[in-house]
N, C-alpha and C positions, 0 to 999 in steps of 0.2 A: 651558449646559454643566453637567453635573451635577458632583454633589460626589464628594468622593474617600471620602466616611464617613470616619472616627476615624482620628487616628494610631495607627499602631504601641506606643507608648510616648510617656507623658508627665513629663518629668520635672521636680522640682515644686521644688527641694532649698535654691535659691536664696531670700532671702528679699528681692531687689530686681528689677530690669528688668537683663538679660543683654543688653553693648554687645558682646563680638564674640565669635565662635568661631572657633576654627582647629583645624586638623588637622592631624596628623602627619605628617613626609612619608613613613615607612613606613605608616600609616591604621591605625593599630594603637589610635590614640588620639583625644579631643577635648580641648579646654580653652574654658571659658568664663570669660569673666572681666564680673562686676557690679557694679552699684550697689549693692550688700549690703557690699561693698569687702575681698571675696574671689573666690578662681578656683578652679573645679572640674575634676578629669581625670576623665573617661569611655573605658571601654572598647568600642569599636566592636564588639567582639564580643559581647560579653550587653549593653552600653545599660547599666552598671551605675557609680555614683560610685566611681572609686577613688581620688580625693585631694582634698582639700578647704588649698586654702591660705590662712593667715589670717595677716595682719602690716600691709598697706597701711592707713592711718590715715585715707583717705576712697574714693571711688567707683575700680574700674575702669576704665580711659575705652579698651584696646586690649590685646590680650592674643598671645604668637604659640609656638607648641611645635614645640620640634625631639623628635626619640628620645628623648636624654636627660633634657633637661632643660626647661622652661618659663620665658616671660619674660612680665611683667604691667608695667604702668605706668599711673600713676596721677593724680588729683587732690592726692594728698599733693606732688607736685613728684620723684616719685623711681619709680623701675624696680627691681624683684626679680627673682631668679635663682633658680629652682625644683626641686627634686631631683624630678621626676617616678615615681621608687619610695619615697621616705622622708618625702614633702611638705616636709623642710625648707629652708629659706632658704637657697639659698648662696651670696648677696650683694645686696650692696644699693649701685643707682647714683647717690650724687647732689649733686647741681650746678644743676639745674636753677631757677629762683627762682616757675615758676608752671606748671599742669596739665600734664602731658604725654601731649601725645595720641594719640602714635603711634609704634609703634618697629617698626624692621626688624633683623633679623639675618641677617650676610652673610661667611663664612668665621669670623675670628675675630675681627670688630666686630659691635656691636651701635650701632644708631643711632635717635637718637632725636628727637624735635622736638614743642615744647611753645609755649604761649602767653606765653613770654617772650621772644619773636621770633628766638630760635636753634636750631639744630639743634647734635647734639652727637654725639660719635661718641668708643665708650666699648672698652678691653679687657674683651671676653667674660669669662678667665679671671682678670685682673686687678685686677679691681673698679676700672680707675683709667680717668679720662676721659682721652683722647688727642689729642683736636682737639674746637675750638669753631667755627661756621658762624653767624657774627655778619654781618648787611649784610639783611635783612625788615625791613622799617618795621612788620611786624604779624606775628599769630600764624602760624608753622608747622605747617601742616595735614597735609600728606601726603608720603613718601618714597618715591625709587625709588635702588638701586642696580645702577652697573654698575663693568667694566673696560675701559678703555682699549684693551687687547688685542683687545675685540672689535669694536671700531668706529673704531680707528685705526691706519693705516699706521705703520712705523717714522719714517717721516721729518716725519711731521706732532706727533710725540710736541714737546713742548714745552720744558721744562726739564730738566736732570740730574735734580731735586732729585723731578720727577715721574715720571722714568723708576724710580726706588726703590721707587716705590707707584703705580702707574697707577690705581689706584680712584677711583673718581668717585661723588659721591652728588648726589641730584637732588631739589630742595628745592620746593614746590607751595606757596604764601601767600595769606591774606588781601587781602595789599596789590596782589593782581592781579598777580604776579610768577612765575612761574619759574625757580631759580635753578639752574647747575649748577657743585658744588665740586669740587676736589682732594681727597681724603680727605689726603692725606700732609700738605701746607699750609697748610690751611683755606682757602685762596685760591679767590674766585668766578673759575670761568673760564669763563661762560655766562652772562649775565641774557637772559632769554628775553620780548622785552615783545609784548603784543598783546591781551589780556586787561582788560577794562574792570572784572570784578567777581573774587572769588575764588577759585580755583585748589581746588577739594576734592576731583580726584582726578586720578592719573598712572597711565598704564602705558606700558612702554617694550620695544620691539623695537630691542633692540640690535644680532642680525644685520642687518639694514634699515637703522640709524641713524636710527631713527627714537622718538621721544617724543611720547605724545596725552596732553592736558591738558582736563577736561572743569571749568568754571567756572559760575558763579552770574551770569554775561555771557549765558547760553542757547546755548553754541558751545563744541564740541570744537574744539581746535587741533591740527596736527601739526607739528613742528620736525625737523630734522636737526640734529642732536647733538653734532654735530662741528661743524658752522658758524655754528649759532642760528637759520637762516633759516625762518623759519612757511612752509610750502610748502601747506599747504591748511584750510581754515575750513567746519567744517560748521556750517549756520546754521538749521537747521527746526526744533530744538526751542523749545518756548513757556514753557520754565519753565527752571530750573538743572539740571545736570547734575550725578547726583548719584555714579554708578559707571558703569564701563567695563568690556568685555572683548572681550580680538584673539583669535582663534580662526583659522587659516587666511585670511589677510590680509581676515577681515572684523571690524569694528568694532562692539561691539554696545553702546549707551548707554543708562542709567536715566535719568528724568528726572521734578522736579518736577511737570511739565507729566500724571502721570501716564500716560506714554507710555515704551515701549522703541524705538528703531530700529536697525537694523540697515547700516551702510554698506561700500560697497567703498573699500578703504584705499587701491587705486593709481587710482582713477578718481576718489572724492569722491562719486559717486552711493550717494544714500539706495533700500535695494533692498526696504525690508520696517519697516513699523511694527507693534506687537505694543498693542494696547489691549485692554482689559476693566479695567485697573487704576483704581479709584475714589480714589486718593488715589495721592501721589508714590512713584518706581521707589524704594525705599533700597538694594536689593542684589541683583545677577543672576548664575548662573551655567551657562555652555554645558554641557553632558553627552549624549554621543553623539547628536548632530543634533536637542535638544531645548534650548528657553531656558528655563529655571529664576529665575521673578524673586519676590522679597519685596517688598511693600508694605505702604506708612503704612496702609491702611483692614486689617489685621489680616491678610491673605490671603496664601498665597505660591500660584501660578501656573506650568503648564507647557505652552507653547508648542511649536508644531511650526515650526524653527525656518526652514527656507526658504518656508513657506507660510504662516507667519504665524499658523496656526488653533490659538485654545484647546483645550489637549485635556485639563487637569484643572486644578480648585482645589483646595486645601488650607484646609480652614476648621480654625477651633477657636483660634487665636490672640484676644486680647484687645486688646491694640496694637500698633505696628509691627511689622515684623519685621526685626531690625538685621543679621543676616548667615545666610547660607547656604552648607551645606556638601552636598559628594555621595561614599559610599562605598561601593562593593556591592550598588549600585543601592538603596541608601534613602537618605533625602531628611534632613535635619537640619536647623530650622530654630530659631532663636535669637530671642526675642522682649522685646521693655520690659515685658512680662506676666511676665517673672521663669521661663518655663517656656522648656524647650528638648525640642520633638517630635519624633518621627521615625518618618519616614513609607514605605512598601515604593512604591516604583516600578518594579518590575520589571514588571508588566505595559504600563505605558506605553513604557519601553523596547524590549518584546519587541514591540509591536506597530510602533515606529517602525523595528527593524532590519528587521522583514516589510516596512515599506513601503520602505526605502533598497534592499531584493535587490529587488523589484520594479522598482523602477525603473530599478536600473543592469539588469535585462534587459532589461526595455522600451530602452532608452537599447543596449542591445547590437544588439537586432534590429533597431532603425532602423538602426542604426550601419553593419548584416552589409548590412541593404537598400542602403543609400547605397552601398557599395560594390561590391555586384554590378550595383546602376544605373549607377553608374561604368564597371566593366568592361566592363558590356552596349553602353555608348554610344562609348567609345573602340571595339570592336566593330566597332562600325557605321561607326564615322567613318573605320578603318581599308577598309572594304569599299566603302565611298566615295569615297574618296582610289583604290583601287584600280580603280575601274568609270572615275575620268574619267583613271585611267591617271597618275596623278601619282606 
């Protein structure tokens, strides 16, 4: 498969290895946050730095940007709150007693979960913690959050005290666990067991009531969320699972094993393995009928996603590649090489929607065939029935 030639734009600004990027939800923006133990805004439109944040007292370890404002968290034990036009601080969360390694933000909580085996769950605007998620025998790796409202009947709802707050957060650990809490209580009202090793990433379809859990066991799990029950175990990857993504009830999983697969969520069948990758998946992302995966051997990769076939590489990275983004058809990718690229893929785009209108006409005319063979043969069956006079 040949190469893609040169990014677009290489930018250099940082002076450590870049652990995550995120995007805006209007794409108007980037944020990187490093091991330099500051975070950078980018504008999606010129690729241009417009805010450089500096206050955290060690590494960036997970970084996440709304419109307004930006959130970072760190090795120092603490999380900052980012004015995205003025770059300054405006707040600082903390509680925590060791790294924290990941935070999500959800209405007006922010949540977070570090290596002092608690998740915590903090006022956005408040600066003040509101609940502590104590009960991991080990570090808190990953979160998901939902509501209750979307995956639970009225009469199934629980207590008074959680009809107040029906939010629910979803806790991923070390200790082979997954937990799921009350936000309003702190009260575990899920341990999810089945997992032999740990728990490093979640995604959750709430319409479905469903939660996939990919661990360091070599097996995605899926649970029902309202009951805890493990309803299916995908088992063919050969190494830990390291990222997930649902896309239209398919599964699609990174893994150590330096392999992507691809599963149906209501059968369990494994329908497409994605290889060329020379060292472990770290981070994949779907974009219109194309797999977009970052790997440990420096490369990020664009698959064709029902067929399986490489259709470009991305060279130029130095070492891993810790997370990927997609906005206006170019590619962002974020590296431990302290550089974050970006790359034009509108041609591989443009060439995969020519082959998708292709095929739903091919898939039309079979379609038109099938039915005029139909019609032709009821037809006949009618002229049949007719001749022995029935």
């Amino acid at each position: 498969m040949g190469n893609s030639g040169s990014a677009v734009k290489v930018c250099t600004d940082h002076q450590g290895g870049i652990n995550w990027l995120s995007l805006s939800p209007d794409g108007q923006r980037l944020l990187t946050g490093s091991e330099d133990g500051t975070a950078r805004l980018w504008s999606t439109a010129d690729s241009q730095c417009h805010g450089h944040f500096q206050g955290h007292e060690s590494y960036i370890t997970f970084c996440h940007l709304e419109n307004e404002a930006a959130f970072t968290c760190s090795a120092d034990h603490t999380i900052r709150k980012w004015d995205v036009v003025t770059g300054q601080c405006l707040a600082i969360y903390r509680g925590h007693t060791s790294i924290v390694n990941r935070i999500l933000v959800a209405k007006d909580y922010l949540f977070s979960g570090s290596y002092d085996r608690t998740a915590r769950c903090w006022s956005v605007d408040k600066e003040k913690q509101i609940q502590e998620f104590r009960g991991h025998r080990n570090c808190v790796l990953t979160l998901a959050h939902y509501s209750s409202r979307d995956v639970l009947e009225e009469e199934e709802e629980e207590e008074e005290e959680e009809r107040v707050s029906r939010d629910l957060l979803v806790t991923g650990s070390t200790d082979c666990t997954v937990k799921v809490w009350w936000v309003s209580s702190g009260r575990c009202y899920q341990t999810l067991l089945g997992h032999t090793g740990a728990v490093l990433c979640l995604i959750l379809d709430a319409p479905n009531r469903e939660l996939f859990s990919g661990s360091t066991d070599y097996t995605i799990r899926t649970w029902n969320i309202v009951t805890g029950e493990q309803l299916k175990v995908f088992k063919e990857h050969q190494g830990s699972v390291i990222c997930l993504e649902l896309v239209n009830r398919h599964l699609y999983s990174g893994s150590a094993d330096r392999t992507v697969k691809c599963w149906l969520v209501d059968t369990g069948e494994r329908i497409q393995t994605y290889k060329a990758h020379k060292h472990s998946v770290s981070t994949l992302k779907y974009h219109a009928g194309i797999l977009f995966t970052g790997s440990g051997d420096a490369c990020a990769r664009a698959f064709n996603s029902k067929s399986g076939v490489l259709q470009k590489i991305f060279r130029g990275h130095k070492f891993i590649i810790n997370c990927i983004q997609i906005h206006n058809e170019l590619l962002y990718t974020a590296s431990h090489d302290g550089t974050l690229r970006i790359w034009d893929i509108r041609g591989i785009c443009k060439r995969n929607k020519r082959r998708l209108k292709k095929e739903r006409s091919v898939q039309g005319r079979s379609s038109q065939k099938g039915s005029l063979s139909r019609l032709f043969n009821n037809k006949v069956g009618c002229m049949v029935q007719q001749e022995n006079g029935e």
